[in-house]
C-alpha positions in Angstrom: -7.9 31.7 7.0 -9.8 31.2 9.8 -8.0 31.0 13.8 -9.8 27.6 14.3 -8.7 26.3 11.0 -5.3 27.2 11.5 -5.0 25.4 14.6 -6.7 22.7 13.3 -3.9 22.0 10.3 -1.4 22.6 12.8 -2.5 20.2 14.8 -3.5 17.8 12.4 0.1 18.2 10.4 1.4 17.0 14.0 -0.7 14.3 14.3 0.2 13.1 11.1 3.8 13.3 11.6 4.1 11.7 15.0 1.6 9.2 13.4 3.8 8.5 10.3 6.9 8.8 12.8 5.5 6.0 15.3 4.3 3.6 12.2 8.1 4.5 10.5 9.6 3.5 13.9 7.9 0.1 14.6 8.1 -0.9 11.3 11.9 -0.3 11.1 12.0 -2.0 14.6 9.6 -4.7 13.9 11.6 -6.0 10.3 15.0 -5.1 12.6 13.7 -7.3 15.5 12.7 -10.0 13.0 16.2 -10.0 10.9 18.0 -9.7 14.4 15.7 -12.7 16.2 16.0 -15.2 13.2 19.9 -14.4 12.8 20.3 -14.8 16.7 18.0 -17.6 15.8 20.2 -19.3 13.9 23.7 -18.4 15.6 22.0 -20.0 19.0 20.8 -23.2 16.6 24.3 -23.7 15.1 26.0 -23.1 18.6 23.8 -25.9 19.8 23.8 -28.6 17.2 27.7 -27.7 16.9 28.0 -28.5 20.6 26.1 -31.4 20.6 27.9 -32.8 17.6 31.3 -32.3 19.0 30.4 -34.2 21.8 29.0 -37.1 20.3 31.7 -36.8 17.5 34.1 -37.0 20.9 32.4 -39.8 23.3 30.8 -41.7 20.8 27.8 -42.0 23.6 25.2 -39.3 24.4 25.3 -40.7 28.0 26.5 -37.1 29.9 25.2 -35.2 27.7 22.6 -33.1 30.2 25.3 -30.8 31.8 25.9 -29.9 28.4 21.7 -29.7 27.7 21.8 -27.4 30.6 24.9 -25.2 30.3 23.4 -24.3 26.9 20.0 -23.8 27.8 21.1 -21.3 30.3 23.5 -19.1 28.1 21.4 -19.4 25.1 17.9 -18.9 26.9 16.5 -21.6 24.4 14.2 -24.5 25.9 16.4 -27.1 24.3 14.4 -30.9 24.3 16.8 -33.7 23.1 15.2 -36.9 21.8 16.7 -39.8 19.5 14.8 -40.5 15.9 13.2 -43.4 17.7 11.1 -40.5 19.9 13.6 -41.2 23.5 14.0 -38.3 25.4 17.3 -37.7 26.4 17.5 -34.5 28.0 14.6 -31.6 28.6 16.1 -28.2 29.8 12.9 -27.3 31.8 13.3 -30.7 33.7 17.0 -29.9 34.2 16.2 -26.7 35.4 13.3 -28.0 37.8 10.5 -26.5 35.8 7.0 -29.0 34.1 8.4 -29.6 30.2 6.8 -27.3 28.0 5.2 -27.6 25.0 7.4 -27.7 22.1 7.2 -24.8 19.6 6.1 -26.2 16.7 9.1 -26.3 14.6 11.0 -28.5 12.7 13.4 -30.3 15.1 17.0 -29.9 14.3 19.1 -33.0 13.4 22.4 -33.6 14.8 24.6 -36.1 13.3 27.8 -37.0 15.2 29.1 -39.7 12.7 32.6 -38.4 11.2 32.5 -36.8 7.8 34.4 -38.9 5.5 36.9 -36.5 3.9 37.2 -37.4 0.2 37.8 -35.4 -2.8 34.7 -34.0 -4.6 35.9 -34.5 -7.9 37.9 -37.3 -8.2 38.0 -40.4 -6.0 41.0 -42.6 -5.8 40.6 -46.1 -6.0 42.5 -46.6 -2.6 40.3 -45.0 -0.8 37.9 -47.6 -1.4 40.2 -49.6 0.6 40.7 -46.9 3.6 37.1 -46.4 3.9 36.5 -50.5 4.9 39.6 -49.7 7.2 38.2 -46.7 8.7 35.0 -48.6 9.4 36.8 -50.4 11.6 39.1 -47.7 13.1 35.8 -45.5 13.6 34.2 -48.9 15.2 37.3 -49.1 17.5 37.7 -45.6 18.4 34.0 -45.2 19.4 33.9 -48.2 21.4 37.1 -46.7 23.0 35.8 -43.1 23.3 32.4 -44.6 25.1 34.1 -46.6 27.4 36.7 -44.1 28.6 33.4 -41.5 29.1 31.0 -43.8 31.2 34.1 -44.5 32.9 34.7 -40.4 34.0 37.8 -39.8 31.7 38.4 -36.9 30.4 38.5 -37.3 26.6 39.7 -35.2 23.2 39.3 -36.5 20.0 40.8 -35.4 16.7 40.1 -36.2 12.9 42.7 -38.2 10.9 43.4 -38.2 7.3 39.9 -39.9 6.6 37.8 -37.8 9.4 37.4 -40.6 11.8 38.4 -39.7 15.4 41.7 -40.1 17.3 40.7 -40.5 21.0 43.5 -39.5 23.6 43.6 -39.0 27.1 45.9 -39.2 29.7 45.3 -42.6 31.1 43.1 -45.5 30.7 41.2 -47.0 32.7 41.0 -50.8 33.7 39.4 -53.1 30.9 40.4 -50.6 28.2 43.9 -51.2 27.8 45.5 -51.5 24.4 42.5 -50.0 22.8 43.6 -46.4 22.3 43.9 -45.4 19.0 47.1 -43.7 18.0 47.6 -41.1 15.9 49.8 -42.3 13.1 48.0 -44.2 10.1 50.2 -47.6 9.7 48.0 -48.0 6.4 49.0 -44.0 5.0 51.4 -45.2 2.7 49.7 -47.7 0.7 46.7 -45.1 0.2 49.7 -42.5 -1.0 51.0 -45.0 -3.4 47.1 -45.7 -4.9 46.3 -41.9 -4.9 47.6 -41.8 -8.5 45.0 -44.3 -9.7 42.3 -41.5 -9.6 38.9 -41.2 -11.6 36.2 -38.3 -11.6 33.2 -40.3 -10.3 31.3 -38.2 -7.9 28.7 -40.7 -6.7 31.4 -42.8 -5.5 31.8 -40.6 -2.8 28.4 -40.6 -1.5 28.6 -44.5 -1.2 31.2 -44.9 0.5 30.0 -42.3 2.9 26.9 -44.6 3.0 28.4 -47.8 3.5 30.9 -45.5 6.4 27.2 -44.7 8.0 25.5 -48.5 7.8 28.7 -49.9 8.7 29.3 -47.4 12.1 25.9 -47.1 13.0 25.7 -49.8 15.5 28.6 -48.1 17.9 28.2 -44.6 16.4 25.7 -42.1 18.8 22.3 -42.2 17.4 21.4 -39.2 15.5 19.4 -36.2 17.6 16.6 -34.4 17.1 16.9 -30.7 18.9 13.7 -28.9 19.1 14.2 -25.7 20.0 11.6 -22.7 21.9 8.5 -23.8 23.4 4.8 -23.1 22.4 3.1 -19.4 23.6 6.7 -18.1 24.3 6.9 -14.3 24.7 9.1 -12.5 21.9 11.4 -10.7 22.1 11.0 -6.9 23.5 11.2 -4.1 21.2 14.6 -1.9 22.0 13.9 1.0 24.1 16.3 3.3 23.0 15.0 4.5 19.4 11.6 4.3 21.1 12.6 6.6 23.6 14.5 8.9 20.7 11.7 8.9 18.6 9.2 9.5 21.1 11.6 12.3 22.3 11.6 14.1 18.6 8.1 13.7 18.4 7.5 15.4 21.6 10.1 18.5 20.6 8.0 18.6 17.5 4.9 19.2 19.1 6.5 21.6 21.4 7.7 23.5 18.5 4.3 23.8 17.1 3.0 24.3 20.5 5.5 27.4 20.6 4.7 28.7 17.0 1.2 28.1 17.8 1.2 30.3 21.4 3.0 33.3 19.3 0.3 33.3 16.8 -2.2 33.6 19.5 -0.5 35.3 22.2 0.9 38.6 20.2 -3.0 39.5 19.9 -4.1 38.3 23.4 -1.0 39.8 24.6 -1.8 43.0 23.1 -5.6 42.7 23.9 -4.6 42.1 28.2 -2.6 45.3 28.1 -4.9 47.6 26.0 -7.7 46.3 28.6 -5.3 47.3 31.7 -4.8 50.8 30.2 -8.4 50.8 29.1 -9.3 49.7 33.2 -6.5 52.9 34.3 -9.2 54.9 32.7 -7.6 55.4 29.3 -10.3 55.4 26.9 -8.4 55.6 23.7 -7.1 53.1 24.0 -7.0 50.6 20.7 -5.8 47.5 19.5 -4.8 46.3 15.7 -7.6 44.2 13.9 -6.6 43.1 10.8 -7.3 39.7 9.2 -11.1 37.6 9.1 -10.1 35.2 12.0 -11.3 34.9 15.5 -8.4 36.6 17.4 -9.0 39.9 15.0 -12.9 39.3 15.3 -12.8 39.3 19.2 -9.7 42.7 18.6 -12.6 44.4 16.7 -15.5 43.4 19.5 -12.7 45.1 22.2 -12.4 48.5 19.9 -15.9 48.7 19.5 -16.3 48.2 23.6 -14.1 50.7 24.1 -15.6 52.8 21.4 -18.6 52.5 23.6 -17.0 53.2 27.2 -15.2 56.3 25.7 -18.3 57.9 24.0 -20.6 56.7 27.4 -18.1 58.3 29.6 -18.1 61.5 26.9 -21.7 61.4 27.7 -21.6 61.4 31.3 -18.8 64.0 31.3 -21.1 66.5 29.2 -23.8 65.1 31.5 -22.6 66.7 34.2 -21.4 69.7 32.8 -25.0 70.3 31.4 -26.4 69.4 34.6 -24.5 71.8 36.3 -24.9 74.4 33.4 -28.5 74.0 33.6 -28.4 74.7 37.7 -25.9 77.2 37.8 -27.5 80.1 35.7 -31.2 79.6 38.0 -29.5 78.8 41.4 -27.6 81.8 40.9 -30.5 84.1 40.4 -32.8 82.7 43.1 -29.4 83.6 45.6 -28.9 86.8 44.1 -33.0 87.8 45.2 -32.5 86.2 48.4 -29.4 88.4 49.1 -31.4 91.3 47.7 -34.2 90.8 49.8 -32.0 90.4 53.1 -30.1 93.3 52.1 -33.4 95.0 51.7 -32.0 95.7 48.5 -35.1 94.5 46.6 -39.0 94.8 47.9 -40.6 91.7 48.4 -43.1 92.3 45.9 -45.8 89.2 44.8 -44.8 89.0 41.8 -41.1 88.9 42.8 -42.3 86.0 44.9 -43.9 84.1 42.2 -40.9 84.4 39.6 -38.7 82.8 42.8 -41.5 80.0 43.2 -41.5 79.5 39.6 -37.6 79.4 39.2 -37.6 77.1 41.8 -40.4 74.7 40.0 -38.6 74.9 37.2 -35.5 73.1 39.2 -37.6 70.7 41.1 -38.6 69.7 37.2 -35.1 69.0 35.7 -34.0 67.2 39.2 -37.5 65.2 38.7 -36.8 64.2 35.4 -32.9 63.2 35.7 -34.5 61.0 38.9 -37.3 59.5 36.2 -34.2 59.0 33.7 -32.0 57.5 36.0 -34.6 54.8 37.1 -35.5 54.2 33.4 -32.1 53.5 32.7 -31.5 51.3 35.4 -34.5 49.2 34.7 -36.0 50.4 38.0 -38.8 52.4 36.7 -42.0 51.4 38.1 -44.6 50.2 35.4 -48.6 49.3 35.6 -49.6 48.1 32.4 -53.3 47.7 31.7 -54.9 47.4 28.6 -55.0 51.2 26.8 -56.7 52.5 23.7 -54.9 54.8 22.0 -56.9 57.1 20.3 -58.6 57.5 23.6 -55.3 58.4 24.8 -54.5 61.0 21.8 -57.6 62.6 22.1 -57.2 63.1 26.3 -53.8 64.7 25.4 -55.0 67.1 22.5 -57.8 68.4 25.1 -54.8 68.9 27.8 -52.7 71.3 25.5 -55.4 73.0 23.4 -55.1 75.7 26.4 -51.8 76.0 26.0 -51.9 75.9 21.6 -54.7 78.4 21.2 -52.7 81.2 22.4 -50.0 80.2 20.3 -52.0 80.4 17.4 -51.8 76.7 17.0 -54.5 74.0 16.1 -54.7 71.0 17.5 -56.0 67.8 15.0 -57.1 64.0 16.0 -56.1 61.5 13.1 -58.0 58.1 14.6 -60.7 56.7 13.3 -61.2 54.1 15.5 -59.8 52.3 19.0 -56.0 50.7 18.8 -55.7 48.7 21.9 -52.1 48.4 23.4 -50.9 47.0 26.7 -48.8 49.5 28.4 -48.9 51.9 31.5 -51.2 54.6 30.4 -49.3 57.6 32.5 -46.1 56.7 31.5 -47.6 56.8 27.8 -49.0 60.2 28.4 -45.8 61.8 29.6 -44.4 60.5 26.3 -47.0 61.9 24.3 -46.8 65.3 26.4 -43.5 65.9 25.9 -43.7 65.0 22.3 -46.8 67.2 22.2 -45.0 70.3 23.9 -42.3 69.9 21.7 -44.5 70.4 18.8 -46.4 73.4 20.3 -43.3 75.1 20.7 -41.8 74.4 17.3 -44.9 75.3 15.7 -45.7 78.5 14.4 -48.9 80.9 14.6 -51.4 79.2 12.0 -49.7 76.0 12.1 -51.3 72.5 13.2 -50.0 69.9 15.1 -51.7 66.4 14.3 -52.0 63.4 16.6 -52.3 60.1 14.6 -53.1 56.8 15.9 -53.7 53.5 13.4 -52.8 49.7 13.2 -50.5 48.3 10.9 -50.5 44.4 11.5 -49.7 43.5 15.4 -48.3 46.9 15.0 -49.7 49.8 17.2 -48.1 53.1 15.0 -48.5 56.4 17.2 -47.8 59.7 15.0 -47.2 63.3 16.0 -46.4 65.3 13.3 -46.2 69.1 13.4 -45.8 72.0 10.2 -43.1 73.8 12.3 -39.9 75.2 11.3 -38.0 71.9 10.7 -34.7 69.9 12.0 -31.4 70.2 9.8 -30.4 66.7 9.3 -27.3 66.6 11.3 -29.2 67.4 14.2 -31.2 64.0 14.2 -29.1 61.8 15.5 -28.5 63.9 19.0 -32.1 64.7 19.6 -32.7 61.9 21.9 -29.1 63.0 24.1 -29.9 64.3 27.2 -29.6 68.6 27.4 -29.2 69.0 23.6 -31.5 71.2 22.2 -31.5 71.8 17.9 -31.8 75.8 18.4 -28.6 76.6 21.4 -30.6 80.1 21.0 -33.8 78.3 23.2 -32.9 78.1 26.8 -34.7 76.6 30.0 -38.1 78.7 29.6 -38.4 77.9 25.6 -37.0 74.6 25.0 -37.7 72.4 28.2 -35.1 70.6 30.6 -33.5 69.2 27.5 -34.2 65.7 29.2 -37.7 65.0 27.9 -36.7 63.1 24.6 -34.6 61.1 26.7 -37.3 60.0 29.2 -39.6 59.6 25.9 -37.2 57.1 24.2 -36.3 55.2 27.2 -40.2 54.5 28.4 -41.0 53.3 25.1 -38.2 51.2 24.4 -38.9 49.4 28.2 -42.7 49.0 26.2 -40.7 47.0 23.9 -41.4 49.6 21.4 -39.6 52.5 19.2 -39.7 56.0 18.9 -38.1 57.8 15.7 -38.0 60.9 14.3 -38.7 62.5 10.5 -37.6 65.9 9.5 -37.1 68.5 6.7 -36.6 72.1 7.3 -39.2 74.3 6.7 -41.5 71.8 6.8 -42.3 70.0 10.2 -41.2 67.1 12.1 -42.8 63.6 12.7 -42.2 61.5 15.7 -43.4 57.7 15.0 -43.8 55.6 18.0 -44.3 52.1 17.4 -45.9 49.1 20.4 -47.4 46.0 20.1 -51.0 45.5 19.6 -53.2 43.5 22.0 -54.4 40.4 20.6 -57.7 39.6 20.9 
């Protein structure tokens, strides 16, 4: 599988876990913080209306009740409006708390009833307490008028339930103009209602009437009933815990690290291994290699490196044997033109002419190699000074078959022209002459007496094709490939005077190919050998 296309399902199987992780997390928080705000919700709401019903139940007024409003407003953290079913504000915990009233929420308004639940059973209801419920009408009637007197008045005051529900009041004194009101405790009337508990009969609707006719009868010194809205309009919710956020977020991030970590071992063994073969490779050792296995980028760009240094090692094996050629090629004529120069000082030798002109020779033969490694070296660098002008070919051929026909007739070689009419290329015309030269000379001399050596020119296309072909002795195939290497000659028997510098093929290759062109070579022993050089064509 591909480097990119790992990376991108591991980063994409990431993605998609912290994604599903994050949408796993609010949800769970979203349906906890709903279930935990409507619970909360409710426990505030009960704690409120429960309030507010004891004291009504206790002071049988609502007059006070704003402390209250507030103290629960502030440990609750509900806005908390009060109102009677007749719309009259009673209390407003914004305006208690010195804040503009708020818009309510919306919601249903809570009721709060503080009339006493008459206790009766559910089942049956005994005649008596027919009887006890007129009573407690009055005792209720009594005891509220009591209860609101003693609170406008700034007692404190505690009420309990009797037998029937309504309230006891008690306190620890009474004040002026409620004397003789308090109710007591005891139940002067419990007796009778124990003696008329056996007369008993199942008749459930019984029970709601005389709760009824408890409610009409009360209601005129009961408390009104409340309405309690709760919240206000445009109120912010509730905040999301941090905690599993944070823990969440937390895994999340160790994943990612984790894959981060897998990840950077996947990459970094090969880059890890690439940065040290490149440090040896820099210390200057060339054999350096590094495993390439698998189609992916990492073993793609391990492959590219082997084939660099593939490429530094066999450039640097060719500059080695370079050199050694080079000074193999100096060495031998260097060494002879010393030893005559001795001679002649030693008066060893007699400075003959023709002893001169085999030193002057030998010594041209020198200035010729160190010429031609000077014309290879600029080549190479791209320095090599070009004047291109429009030349015709054939012209050219036939200017270079006059210049060797002096040195092919002694040979016993004949010199042909194959082109029948002009090819016109753009190119430096002595630059293409040394090419053709050298190719020409190296024909001549692999050419033997009664042989020809033919110089082709034709066009193929926007294709210039150059040919010189020769019927010498041949090239064994395994020689081909090193004929363009600088000093390599196919016969080691031919030496400086036979077979050239040994640069000439090199110069030849490298001024074509800065023509844009080629330059290849055909061979079969006992045959001949063809060099094919190929330009561009000027367009007319």
């Amino acid at each position: 599988m591909s480097f990119r296309l790992r990376v991108l399902g591991l980063l994409m199987l990431v993605a998609m876990a912290a994604t599903a992780a994050t949408a796993w997390l609010t949800l769970r928080q979203a349906n906890s913080q709903v279930v935990e705000s409507a619970r909360a919700g409710r426990q505030e709401a009960t704690r409120i209306t429960d309030e507010l019903t004891s004291y009504g139940f206790a002071h049988g007024t609502w007059h006070g009740v704003k402390p209250v409003v507030r103290a629960l407003s502030e440990s609750t953290g509900q806005r908390i409006r009060v109102t009677t079913e007749a719309d009259v504000l009673l209390a407003d915990s914004d305006t208690l708390a010195g804040h503009a009233p708020r818009e309510a929420s919306g919601q249903p308004p809570v009721l709060v009833d503080p009339r006493p639940r008459l206790r009766l059973p559910v089942t049956k209801v005994p005649r008596a307490s027919v009887k006890r419920t007129v009573l407690a009408i009055g005792d209720f009637r009594r005891a509220a008028a009591y209860a609101a007197c003693l609170t406008r008045a700034g007692v404190a005051v505690t009420a309990t339930a009797d037998g029937t529900g309504v309230p006891r009041i008690s306190t620890g004194r009474e004040p002026a103009g409620c004397a003789g009101r308090q109710t007591r405790s005891a139940d002067p009337r419990g007796a009778q209602d124990s003696a008329a508990a056996a007369k008993c009969e199942p008749d459930p609707r019984l029970a709601a009437c005389l709760q009824r006719v408890f409610d009409e009868r009360t209601a005129d010194v009961a408390p009104p009933r409340l309405q309690v809205s709760l919240g206000a309009r445009d109120e912010a919710p509730a905040g999301l815990p941090a905690a599993p956020t944070v823990a969440v977020a937390g895994a999340v991030a160790l994943a990612a690290v984790l894959a981060a970590l897998l990840l950077s071992r996947a990459v970094l063994r090969p880059v890890r291994a690439l940065t040290v073969a490149a440090h040896d490779l820099g210390e200057g050792d060339l054999e350096r290699r590094v495993p390439a296995s698998g189609r992916d980028e990492i073993a793609e760009l391990g492959r590219s490196f082997n084939k660099m240094a593939d490429s530094l090692q066999a450039a640097e094996e060719r500059q080695r044997r370079m050199t050694g050629d080079i000074a193999h090629e100096l060495r031998t004529p260097l060494a002879n033109l010393r030893g005559y120069l001795e001679a002649l000082q030693d008066g060893v030798v007699e400075p003959t002419p023709d002893l001169f002109d085999s030193l002057h020779e030998e010594a041209m033969l020198q200035q010729r190699i160190v010429d031609d490694l000077q014309d290879l070296a600029l080549a190479e660098a791209g320095a090599l000074t070009y004047h291109r002008s429009v030349v015709d070919l054939r012209e050219l051929l036939d200017h270079a078959c006059t210049a060797h026909r002096a040195k092919a007739e002694p040979a016993g070689v004949r010199l042909e022209l194959a082109a029948e009419g002009a090819v016109w290329v753009r190119a430096d015309a002595d630059r293409l002459r040394q090419v053709v030269g050298n190719l020409a000379g190296n024909a001549i001399r692999a050419t033997p007496p009664g042989g020809t050596v033919t110089f082709a020119a034709h066009r193929t296309g926007d294709t210039a094709v150059v040919r010189i072909r020769d019927t010498g002795r041949g090239i064994p195939g395994e020689h081909l490939p090193h004929l363009f290497d600088r000093f390599w000659r196919a016969d080691p028997a031919r030496g400086r005077t036979t077979g050239g510098s040994g640069l000439g093929l090199a110069i030849a290759r490298q001024i074509v190919t800065d023509h844009q062109g080629t330059i290849t070579v055909e061979s079969e022993v006992g045959t001949g050998t063809t060099f094919t050089v190929t330009l561009d064509v000027v367009r007319s």
